[in-house]
C-alpha positions, 0 to 999 in steps of 0.5 A: 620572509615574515610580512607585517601590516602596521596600521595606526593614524599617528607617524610617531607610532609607526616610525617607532614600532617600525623601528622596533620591528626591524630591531628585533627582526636584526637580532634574530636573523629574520628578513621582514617585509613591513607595510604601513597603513594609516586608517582601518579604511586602507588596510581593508582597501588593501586586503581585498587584493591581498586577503592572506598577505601579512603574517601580523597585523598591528592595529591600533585601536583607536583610529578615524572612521573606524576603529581597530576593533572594527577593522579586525572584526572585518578582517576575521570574516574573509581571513582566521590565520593572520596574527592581530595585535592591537596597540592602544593607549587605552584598557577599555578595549581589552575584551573587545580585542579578544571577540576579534581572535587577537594574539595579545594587546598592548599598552601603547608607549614609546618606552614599551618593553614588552613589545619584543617579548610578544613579537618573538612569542607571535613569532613562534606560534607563527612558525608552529601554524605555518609548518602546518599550512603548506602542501608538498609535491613530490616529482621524480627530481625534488620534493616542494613545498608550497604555502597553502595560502600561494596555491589558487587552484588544482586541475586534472588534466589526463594522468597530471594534476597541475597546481596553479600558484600565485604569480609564480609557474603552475607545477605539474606532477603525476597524481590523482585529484582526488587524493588532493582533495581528501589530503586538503578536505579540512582546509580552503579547498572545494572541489568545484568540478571532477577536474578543479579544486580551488581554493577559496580564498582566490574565488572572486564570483560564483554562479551557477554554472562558473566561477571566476577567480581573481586573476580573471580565470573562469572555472566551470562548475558541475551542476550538481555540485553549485549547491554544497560548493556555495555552502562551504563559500558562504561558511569561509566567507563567514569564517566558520568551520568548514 
């Protein structure tokens, strides 16, 4: 399941690129979830509960109170991975688009024929990050794998790690968290306490001595640790290299 933002102001645009979009999704054999916004203002709105939900963003640039550029710009502080690509009836923007980290940047027209060509070459780069971004858990009956972005934490608890997924059943195995997090060392994971390693992108509060999830979990943390943990968040929250 591939999921899509389309954000535009206009009904004919996202009737129209809808349309497109399931089209191309037909002919390639690909289920597709589609969610339509009608200002910058709503899809933020949305992603503040759903920060990693859509795959691709469509944008058009020129909206209400603020415009697509902006909307992206929001958007890359809290979330890197998502494709943009902006839909706009002018060129004037075209540098603009590209401070945002955009994928492409197309000339809005009912008549367009390079849509379907950059939606199938977004689809393959897609395709090429998300076997990258997945985590596998190995039990003595099966192997899993799991999208990073679905995992909101890891506990030790005696000989298991259990991992906490988003609104599905938390998987226990045996393993050490510690190789947990090394293997995760370069992604959105930070250890908070020798027996939690969470990932950020669920953090929804941090204090000194806790910090609470978005789902309402409070984790403790070590005190030891509150200073580098606040580091990495404040660098995610930036979208900086952790």
């Amino acid at each position: 399941m591939i999921s899509i933002a389309l954000c535009d102001n206009e009904d004919k645009y996202l009737n129209h690129y809808e349309s497109k979009i399931k089209s191309s999704a037909k002919e390639l054999n690909l289920m597709v979830e589609i969610i339509r916004f009608n200002s910058g203002e709503s899809l933020l709105f949305y992603l503040e509960d759903h920060p990693n939900k859509f795959d691709i963003i469509y944008l058009d640039i020129m909206m209400g109170r603020i415009n697509g550029i902006e909307t992206a710009l929001s958007i890359r502080k809290f979330n890197q991975d998502s494709k943009i690509i902006f839909l706009t009836s002018s060129r004037d923007f075209v540098y603009h688009a590209f401070d945002a980290n955009a994928t492409n940047y197309l000339i809005k027209d009912l008549h367009d024929t390079k849509f379907d060509l950059v939606f199938k070459q977004t689809l393959n780069s897609l395709n090429k990050f998300k076997s990258r971004n997945v985590f596998s858990i190995e039990t003595p009956k099966e192997q899993i794998i799991i999208p990073l972005d679905e995992i909101i934490y890891f506990e030790s608890f005696k000989r298991l790690v259990i991992c906490h997924i988003n609104q599905k059943p938390s998987i226990e195995y045996y393993y050490k968290i510690s190789d947990v997090t090394k293997t995760l060392e370069d992604k959105s994971f930070v250890l908070i306490h020798r027996s939690f390693l969470v990932n950020m992108q669920f953090i929804a509060k941090l204090t000194s001595s806790e910090v609470v999830l978005k789902n309402g979990v409070v984790l403790p943390i070590s005190r030891n640790k509150y200073d580098d943990v606040k580091s990495l968040f404040i660098k995610y929250l930036n979208g900086m290299k952790l």
